[in-house]
Each structure stands twice: as structure tokens, then as C-alpha cells.
BABA-309938 format. One record per residue (C-alpha): residue number from 1; residue in three letters; x, y, z. Coordinates in pm, whole numbers, always signed. Layout:
N
(NUM,ALA,(X,Y,Z)) ...
! end
This chain:
379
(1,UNK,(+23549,+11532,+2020)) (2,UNK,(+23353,+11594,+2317)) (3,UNK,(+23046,+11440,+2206)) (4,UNK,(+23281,+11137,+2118)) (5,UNK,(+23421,+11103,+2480)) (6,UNK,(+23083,+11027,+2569)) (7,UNK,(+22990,+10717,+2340)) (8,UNK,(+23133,+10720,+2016)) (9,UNK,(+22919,+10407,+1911)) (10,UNK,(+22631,+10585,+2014)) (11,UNK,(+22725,+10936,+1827)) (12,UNK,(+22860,+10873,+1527)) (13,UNK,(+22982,+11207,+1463)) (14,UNK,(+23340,+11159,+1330)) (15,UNK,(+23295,+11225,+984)) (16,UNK,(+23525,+11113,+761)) (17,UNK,(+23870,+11148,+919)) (18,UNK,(+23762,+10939,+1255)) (19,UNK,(+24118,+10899,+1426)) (20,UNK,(+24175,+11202,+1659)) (21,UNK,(+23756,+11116,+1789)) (22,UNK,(+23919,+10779,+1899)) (23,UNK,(+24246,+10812,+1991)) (24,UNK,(+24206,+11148,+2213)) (25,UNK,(+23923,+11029,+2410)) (26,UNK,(+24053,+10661,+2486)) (27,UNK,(+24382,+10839,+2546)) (28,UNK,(+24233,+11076,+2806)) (29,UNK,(+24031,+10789,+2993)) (30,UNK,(+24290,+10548,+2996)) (31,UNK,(+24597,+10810,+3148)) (32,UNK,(+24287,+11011,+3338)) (33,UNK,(+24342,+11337,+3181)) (34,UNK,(+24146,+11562,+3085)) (35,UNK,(+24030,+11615,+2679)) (36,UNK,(+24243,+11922,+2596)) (37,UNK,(+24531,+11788,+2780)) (38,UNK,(+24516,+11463,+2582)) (39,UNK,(+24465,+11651,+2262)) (40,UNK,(+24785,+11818,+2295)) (41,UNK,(+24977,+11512,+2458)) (42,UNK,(+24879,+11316,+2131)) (43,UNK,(+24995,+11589,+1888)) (44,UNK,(+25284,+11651,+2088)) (45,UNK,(+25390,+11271,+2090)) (46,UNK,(+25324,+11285,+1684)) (47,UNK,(+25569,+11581,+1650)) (48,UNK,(+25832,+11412,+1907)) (49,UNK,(+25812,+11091,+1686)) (50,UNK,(+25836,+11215,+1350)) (51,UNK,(+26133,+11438,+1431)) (52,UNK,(+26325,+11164,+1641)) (53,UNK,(+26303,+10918,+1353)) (54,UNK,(+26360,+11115,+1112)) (55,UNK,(+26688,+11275,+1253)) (56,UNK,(+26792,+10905,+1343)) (57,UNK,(+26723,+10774,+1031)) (58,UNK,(+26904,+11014,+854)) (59,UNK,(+27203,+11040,+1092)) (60,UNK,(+27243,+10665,+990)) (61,UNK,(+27232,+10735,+634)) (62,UNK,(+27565,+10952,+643)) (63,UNK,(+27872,+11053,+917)) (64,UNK,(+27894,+11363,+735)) (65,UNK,(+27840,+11687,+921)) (66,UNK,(+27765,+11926,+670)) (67,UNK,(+27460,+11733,+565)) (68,UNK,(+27354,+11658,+890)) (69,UNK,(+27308,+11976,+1013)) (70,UNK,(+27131,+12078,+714)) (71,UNK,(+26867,+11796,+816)) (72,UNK,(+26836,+11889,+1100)) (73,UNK,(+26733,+12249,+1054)) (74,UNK,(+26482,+12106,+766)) (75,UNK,(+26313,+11903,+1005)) (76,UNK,(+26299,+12122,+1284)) (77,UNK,(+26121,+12353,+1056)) (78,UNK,(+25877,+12086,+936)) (79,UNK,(+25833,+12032,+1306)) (80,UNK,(+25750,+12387,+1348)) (81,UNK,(+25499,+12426,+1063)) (82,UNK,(+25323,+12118,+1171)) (83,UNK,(+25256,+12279,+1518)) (84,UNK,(+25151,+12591,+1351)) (85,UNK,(+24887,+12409,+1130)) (86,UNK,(+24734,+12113,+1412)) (87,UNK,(+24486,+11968,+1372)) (88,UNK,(+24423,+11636,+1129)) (89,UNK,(+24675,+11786,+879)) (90,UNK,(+25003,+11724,+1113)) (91,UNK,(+24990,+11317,+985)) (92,UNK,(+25008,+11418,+651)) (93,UNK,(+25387,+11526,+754)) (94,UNK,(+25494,+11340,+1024)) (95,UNK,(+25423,+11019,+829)) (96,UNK,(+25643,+11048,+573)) (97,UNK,(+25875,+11238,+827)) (98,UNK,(+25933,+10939,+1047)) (99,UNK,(+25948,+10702,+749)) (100,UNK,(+26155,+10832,+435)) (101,UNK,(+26478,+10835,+545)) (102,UNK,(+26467,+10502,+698)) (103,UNK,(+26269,+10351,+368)) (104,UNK,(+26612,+10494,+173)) (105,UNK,(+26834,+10316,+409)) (106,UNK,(+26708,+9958,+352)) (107,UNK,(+26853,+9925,-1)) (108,UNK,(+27197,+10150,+53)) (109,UNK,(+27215,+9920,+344)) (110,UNK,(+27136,+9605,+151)) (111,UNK,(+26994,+9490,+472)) (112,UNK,(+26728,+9184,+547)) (113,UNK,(+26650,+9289,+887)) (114,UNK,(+26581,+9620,+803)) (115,UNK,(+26389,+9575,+478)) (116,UNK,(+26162,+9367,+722)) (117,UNK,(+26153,+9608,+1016)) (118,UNK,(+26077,+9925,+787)) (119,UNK,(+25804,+9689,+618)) (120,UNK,(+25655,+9632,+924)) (121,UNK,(+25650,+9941,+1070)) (122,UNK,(+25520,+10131,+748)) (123,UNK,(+25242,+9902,+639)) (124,UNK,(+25112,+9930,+1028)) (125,UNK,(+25108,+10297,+1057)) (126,UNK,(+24928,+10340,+670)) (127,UNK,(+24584,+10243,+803)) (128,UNK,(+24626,+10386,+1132)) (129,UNK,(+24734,+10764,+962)) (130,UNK,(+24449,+10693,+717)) (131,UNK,(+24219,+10679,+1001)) (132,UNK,(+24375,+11024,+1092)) (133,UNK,(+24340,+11191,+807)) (134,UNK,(+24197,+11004,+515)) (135,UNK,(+24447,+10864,+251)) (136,UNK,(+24740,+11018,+423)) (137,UNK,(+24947,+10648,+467)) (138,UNK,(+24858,+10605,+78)) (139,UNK,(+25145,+10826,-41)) (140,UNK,(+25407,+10652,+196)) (141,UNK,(+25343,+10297,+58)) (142,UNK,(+25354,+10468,-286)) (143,UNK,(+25700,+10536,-203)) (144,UNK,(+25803,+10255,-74)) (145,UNK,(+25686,+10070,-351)) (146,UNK,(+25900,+10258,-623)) (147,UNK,(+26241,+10315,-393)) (148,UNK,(+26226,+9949,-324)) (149,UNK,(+26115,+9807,-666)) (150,UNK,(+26378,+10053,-851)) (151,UNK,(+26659,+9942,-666)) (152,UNK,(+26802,+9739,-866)) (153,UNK,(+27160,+9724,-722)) (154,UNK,(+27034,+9521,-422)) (155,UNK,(+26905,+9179,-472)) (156,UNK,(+26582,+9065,-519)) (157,UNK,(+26501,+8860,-240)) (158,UNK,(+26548,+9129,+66)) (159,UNK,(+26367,+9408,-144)) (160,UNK,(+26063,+9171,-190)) (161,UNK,(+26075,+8999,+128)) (162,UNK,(+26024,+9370,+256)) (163,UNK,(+25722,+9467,+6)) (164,UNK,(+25583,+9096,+108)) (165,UNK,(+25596,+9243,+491)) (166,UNK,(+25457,+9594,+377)) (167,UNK,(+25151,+9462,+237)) (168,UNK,(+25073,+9202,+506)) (169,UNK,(+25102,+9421,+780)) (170,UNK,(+24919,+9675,+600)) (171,UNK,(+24634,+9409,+628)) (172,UNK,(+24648,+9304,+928)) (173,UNK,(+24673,+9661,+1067)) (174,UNK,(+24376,+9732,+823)) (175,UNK,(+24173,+9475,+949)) (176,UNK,(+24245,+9596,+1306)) (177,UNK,(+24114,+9958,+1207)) (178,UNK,(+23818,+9832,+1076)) (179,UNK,(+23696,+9569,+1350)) (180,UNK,(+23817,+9836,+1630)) (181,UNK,(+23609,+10095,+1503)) (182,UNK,(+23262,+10125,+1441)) (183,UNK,(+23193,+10419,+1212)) (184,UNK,(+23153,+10388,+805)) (185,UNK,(+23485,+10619,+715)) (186,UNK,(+23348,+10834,+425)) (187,UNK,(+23533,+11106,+255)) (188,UNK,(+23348,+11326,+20)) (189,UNK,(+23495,+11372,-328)) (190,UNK,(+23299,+11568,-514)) (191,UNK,(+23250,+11752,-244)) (192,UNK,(+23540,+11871,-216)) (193,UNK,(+23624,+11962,-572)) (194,UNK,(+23319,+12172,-613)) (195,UNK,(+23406,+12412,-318)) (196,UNK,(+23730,+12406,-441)) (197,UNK,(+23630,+12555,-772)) (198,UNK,(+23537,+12920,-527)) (199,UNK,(+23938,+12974,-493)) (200,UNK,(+23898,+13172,-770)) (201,UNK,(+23617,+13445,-774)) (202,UNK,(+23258,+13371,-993)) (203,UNK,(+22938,+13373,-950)) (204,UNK,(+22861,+12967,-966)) (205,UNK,(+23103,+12880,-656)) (206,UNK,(+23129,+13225,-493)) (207,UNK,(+23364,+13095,-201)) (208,UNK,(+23504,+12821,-85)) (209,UNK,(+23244,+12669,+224)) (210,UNK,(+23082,+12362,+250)) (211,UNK,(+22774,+12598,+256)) (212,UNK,(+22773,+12657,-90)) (213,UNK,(+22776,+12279,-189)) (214,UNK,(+22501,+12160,+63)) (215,UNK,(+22290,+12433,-112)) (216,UNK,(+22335,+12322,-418)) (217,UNK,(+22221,+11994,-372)) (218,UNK,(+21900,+12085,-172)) (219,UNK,(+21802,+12306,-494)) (220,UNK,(+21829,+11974,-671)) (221,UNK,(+21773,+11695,-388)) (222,UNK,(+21613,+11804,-45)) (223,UNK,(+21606,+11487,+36)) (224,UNK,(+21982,+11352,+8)) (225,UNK,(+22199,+11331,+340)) (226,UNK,(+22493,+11525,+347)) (227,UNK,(+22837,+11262,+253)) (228,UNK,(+22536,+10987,+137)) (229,UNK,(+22616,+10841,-244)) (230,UNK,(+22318,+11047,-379)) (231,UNK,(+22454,+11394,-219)) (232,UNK,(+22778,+11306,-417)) (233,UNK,(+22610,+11203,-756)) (234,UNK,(+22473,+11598,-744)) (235,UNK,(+22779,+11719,-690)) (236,UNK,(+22980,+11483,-957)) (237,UNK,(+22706,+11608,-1208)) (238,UNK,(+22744,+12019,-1146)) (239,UNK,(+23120,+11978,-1156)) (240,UNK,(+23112,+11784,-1477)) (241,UNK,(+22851,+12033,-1613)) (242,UNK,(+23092,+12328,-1477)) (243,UNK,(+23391,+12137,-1684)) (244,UNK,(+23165,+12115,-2038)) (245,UNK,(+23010,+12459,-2023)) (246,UNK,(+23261,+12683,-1846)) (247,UNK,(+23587,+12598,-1916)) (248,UNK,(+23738,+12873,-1860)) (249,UNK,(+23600,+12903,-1532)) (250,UNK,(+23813,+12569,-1439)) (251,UNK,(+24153,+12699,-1610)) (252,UNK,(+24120,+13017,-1433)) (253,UNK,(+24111,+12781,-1093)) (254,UNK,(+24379,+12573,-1210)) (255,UNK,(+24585,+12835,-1320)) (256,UNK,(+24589,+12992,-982)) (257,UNK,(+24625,+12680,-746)) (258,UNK,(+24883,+12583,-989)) (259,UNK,(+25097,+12914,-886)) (260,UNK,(+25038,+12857,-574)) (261,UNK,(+25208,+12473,-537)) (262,UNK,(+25462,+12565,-824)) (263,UNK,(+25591,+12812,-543)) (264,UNK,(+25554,+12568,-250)) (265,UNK,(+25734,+12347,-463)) (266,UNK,(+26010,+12595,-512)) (267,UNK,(+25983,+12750,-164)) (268,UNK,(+26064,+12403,+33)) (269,UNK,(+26252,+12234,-193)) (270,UNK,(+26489,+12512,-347)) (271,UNK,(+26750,+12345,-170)) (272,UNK,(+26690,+12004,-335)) (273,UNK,(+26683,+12151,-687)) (274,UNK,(+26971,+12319,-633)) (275,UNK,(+27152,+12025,-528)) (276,UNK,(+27018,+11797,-889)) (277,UNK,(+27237,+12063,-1058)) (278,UNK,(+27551,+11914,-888)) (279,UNK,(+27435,+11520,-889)) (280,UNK,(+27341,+11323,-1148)) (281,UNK,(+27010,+11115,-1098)) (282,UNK,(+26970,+10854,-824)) (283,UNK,(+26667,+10675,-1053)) (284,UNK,(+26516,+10550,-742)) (285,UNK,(+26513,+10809,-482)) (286,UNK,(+26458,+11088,-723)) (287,UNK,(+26182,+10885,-912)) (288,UNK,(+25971,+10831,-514)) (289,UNK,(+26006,+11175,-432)) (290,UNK,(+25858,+11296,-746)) (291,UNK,(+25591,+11112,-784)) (292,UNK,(+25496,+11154,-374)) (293,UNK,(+25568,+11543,-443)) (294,UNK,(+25346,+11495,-752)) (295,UNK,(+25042,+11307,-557)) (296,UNK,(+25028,+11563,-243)) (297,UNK,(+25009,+11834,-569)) (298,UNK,(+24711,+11677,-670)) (299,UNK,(+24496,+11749,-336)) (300,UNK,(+24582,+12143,-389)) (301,UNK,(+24481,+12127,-785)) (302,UNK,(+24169,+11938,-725)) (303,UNK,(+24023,+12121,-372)) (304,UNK,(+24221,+12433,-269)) (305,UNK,(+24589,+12490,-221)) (306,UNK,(+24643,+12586,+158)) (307,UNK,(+24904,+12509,+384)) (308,UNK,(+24691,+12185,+574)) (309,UNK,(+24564,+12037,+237)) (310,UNK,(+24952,+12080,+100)) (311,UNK,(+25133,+11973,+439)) (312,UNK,(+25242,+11654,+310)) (313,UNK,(+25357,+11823,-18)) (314,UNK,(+25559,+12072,+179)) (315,UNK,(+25687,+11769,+392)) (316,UNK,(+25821,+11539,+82)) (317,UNK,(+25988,+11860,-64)) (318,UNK,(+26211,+11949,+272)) (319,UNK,(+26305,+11552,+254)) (320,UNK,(+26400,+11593,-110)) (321,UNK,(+26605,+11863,-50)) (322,UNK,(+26774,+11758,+197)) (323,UNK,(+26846,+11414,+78)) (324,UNK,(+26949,+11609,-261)) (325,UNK,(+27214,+11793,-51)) (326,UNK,(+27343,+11474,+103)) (327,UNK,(+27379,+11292,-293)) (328,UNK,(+27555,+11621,-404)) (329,UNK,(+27763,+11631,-95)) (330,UNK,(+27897,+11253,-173)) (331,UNK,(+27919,+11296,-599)) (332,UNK,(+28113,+11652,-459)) (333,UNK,(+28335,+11477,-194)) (334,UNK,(+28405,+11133,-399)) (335,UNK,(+28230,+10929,-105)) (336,UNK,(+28205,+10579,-187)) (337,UNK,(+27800,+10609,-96)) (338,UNK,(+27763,+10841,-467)) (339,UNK,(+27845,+10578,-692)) (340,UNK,(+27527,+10404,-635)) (341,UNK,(+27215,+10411,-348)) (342,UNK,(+27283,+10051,-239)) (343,UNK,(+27646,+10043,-164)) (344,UNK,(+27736,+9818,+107)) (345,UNK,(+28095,+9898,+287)) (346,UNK,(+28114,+9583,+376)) (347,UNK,(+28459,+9430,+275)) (348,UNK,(+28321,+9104,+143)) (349,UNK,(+28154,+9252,-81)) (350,UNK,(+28443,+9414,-232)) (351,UNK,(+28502,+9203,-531)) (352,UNK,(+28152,+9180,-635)) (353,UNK,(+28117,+9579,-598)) (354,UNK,(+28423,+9608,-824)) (355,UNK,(+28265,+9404,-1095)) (356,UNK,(+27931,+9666,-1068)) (357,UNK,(+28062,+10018,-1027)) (358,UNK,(+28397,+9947,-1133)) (359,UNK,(+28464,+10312,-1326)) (360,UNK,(+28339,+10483,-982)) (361,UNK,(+28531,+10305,-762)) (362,UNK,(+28871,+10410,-962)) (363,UNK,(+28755,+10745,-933)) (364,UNK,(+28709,+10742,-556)) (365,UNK,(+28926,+10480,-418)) (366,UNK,(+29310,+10608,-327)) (367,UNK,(+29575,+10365,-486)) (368,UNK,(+29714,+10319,-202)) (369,UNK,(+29942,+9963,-184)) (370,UNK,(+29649,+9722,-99)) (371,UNK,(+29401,+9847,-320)) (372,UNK,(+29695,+9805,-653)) (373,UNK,(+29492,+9496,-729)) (374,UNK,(+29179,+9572,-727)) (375,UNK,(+29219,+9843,-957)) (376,UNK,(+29408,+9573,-1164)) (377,UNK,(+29139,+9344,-1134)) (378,UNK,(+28881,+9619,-1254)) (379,UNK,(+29080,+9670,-1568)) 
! end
């Protein structure tokens, strides 16, 4: 990061997750502060953000207390962790922190405005977190896609207005990212997956270091750069002749990074599975979370499952849980917002909501006087 302050077009040495090299430096020349000040300013504002939005985003998804404050101690824990880790790794969580609860508002809302805001602002910050940390923004549009294109209860048009402003600002932040900066963003696969095959003990990968893989290729290729399409072609080939002639070398490794997310998976979002006991299925938030929760699995299966690499796994599962404990605490309390994810309060939509989720509403609404005819109507 220092060398960057000094030139980055001359230096070249961001590697593959380029962001901080950028953003630090420019922040520290522009606001004339010094490098480690800016480091932590930026990090700090990334940890303010995320938290702020979140908490907003879900305070508008419920008046309820009980839920609330069970947020709220979810996130200021994810807030924690994420200044424990640093580094790269805090965008995997503050992403999807900022964004979640304010993608699941859109269609309970049934709102145009905000389908179109929440586009905007989540196909703009994809590329920019990617820059951060590469692939990071993928998992958020993932999610977006399925909440959005499984909720059926709200119509059409707003849901695909607000993919239609996803993608297009995804674009045109993409193409900003990529005419504002300079270097060839590279992340190494195979790489990565042949270290990650030292988590377990043996004498092929004996630890997990980038050491071990550059090695390996100069026994084969002296003459590849490190990250360059030939130093990954070595790599693909020893991993795929690891996979045909020690087999059990790779289920011992997936056996134990398998453990090790299973738990995460328990650890952070015990509360959430808990909570499905008491709820029946809301198809599309449940169906987002799990596949997000099953994407950010995929990083500690394939590499190495530590807290950075899983930070966005550990993220989505504290969301889950506590928007699991919100569902459970409306099917448990008869609110009107448990009978389906896209229920609008709005009076003139009373009639049509009748005609929907008819058998809910004569669970939950009270026959008092004015609502004798409805209740007629539904039968």
C-alpha cells in the first residue's frame, strides 16, 4: 500500500484484490492524512455503514421490540468480528450487512421506489466490493436475484423494474471500475485450491503457504510468472492428478473443512434454525439465504475454512437468524406481516389481500364490527 501511494500505474503491485491499494491512498491525498490514518478511517467508515443500514433497514421491516433488539445485538457482533478480522475480508460482511434487510423490504413493501433505490444502490456497490475483495458483490446480486424473482405475491412490474436497475447499474458501475483503474484484476484459482489441500496433514501439500505452490510449479515450469495462465495450468493439472490418484487424500480435506463450516453454520445461525422450528417456510427469503449461506461454504471447502475466507458465511447466517426470529415472532404473535413476505398494510389493498391470504387473515384479524364483512366476503 505504500508502494501504491507512490504511483500505482507505475507499480502494479495490487494483486488480485486491488481496492484497499486505491481507495486508501487517494483517500489519504485527497483529506491529507497520513496512510495508516486513512487505512483505519476507510475500515472504520465500512463498519459505521454496514451497521447503520443494516439496523435501519431492519428497524423498518418490523415495530416489534423483541426482534429488534435481537438484531441489534447480531449485528453489533458482526460489527465486532469484522474489526477483529480487517483487512480485505471485512467487505465480504459488511456487503451483505448493509444490503439484506433492505433487499427483503422491497417486496413486503410492494414498493416501486424502493425496488429502484435498492437496485441502484446494490448493483453499484457489487463491482466496487469486487474490487475489494474479489467476487465478494457476486453473492449479494445472487440474492437479490432469487428474493426478488420468488416473490411472487408482489407484481411483476416493480420486482423487474428493480432487477432491470440492478443489472444496469451493475454495468455502469462496472465499467467505471474498469476505466478508473489500470491494473489486470487476477485471482488465482488453482492456486488457491492446491494450498488448500495442506489443511489437512500429508506429505504432497505439507501446509497451507503460497510457498508450497510456487515450488511446485518451478519443479515443472521455471519459467511461468506467478498468477500468469501457464502458472495456473500447473496447478489445475497437480490438483486434478491429486483428485485421480489420492482420493482419499481429498476426502480427508473435505471431511475436515466440512466440520469446520457445519459448526460455523450452527454456531451463527443457531438462532435462525431454531426459529424454522416455529415458522413455516417463507420460499423466498429462506430459499436466498440458503443458497448465499451455501456459496460463502464453498470458498472454505475449496481453499481453507478460516474465519476471513468464511466472513461472509458467518455474516449471511447472523442475518438468517435473525430474520428467522422476526418470521417466528409474527407466525407466534398472529401479525398480519406472517401470512405472507409481501403484505402491504395499506387499506386499499384490503379487498384484493382478502381474495390472496384469505384463511390467514381470519386467523389474525379481530371480528371486530367493521371487519364483519370482510370476513363475509372471504367466505
Amino acid at each position: 500500500m505504500v508502494t501504491a501511494a507512490r504511483g500505482l500505474r507505475s507499480t502494479n503491485i495490487a494483486g488480485d484484490d486491488p481496492g484497499l491499494s486505491l481507495a486508501v491512498p487517494w483517500l489519504a491525498q485527497e483529506l491529507h492524512l497520513r496512510l495508516n490514518f486513512a487505512y483505519d478511517l476507510f475500515s472504520a467508515a465500512l463498519l459505521t455503514i454496514g451497521f447503520a443500514a443494516s439496523a435501519l433497514g431492519f428497524l423498518a421491516l418490523t415495530p416489534a421490540l423483541k426482534p429488534r433488539l435481537v438484531a441489534i445485538a447480531a449485528l453489533a457482533g458482526v460489527v465486532l468480528l469484522a474489526a477483529h478480522i480487517g483487512d480485505v475480508y471485512v467487505i465480504l460482511g459488511m456487503l451483505p450487512l448493509a444490503f439484506v434487510f433492505w433487499v427483503i423490504l422491497a417486496p413486503r413493501r410492494r414498493s416501486l421506489p424502493l425496488f429502484i433505490v435498492v437496485g441502484a444502490a446494490v448493483g453499484l456497490a457489487s463491482p466496487l466490493a469486487n474490487l475489494v475483495r474479489s467476487r465478494s458483490g457476486t453473492c449479494l446480486l445472487l440474492f437479490v436475484v432469487v428474493i426478488w424473482g420468488l416473490a411472487h405475491g408482489t407484481p411483476t412490474a416493480p420486482r423487474l423494474v428493480g432487477l432491470g436497475t440492478v443489472a444496469l447499474c451493475f454495468m455502469l458501475s462496472w465499467a467505471f471500475c474498469t476505466k478508473a483503474t489500470v491494473i489486470n484484476q487476477k485471482h488465482v484459482f488453482w492456486h488457491s485450491v492446491y494450498i488448500g489441500l495442506g489443511y489437512v496433514s500429508n506429505g504432497v501439500v505439507p501446509i497451507y503457504g503460497d510457498e508450497i505452490a510456487v515450488a511446485k510449479v518451478c519443479t515443472i515450469d521455471p519459467n511461468a510468472d506467478f498468477a500468469s495462465p501457464a502458472y495456473e495450468r500447473v496447478l489445475r493439472t497437480a490438483t486434478l492428478d491429486l483428485i485421480r490418484t489420492q482420493p482419499g487424500l481429498i476426502g480427508r480435506n473435505l471431511l475436515r473443512k466440512s466440520m469446520r463450516v457445519l459448526l460455523y453454520l450452527l454456531l451463527f445461525g443457531s438462532v435462525g434454525w431454531v426459529s424454522l422450528l416455529f415458522r413455516s417456510l417463507v420460499w423466498p427469503v429462506d430459499t436466498a439465504f440458503f443458497a448465499a449461506m451455501a456459496i460463502n461454504s464453498a470458498v472454505g471447502l475449496l481453499v481453507i475454512p478460516s474465519q476471513q475466507y468464511l466472513f461472509g458465511l458467518i455474516t449471511y447466517a447472523v442475518l438468517f437468524s435473525a430474520m428467522s426470529f422476526l418470521l417466528a415472532f409474527e407466525r407466534s404473535t398472529n401479525t398480519l406481516d406472517a401470512c405472507h413476505m409481501s403484505w402491504s398494510k395499506s387499506p386499499s389493498r384490503l379487498d384484493e389481500a382478502l381474495k390472496v391470504h384469505g384463511n390467514c387473515l381470519r386467523r389474525t384479524l379481530r371480528v371486530a364490527p367493521q371487519n364483519k364483512r370482510l370476513l363475509k366476503m372471504d367466505r
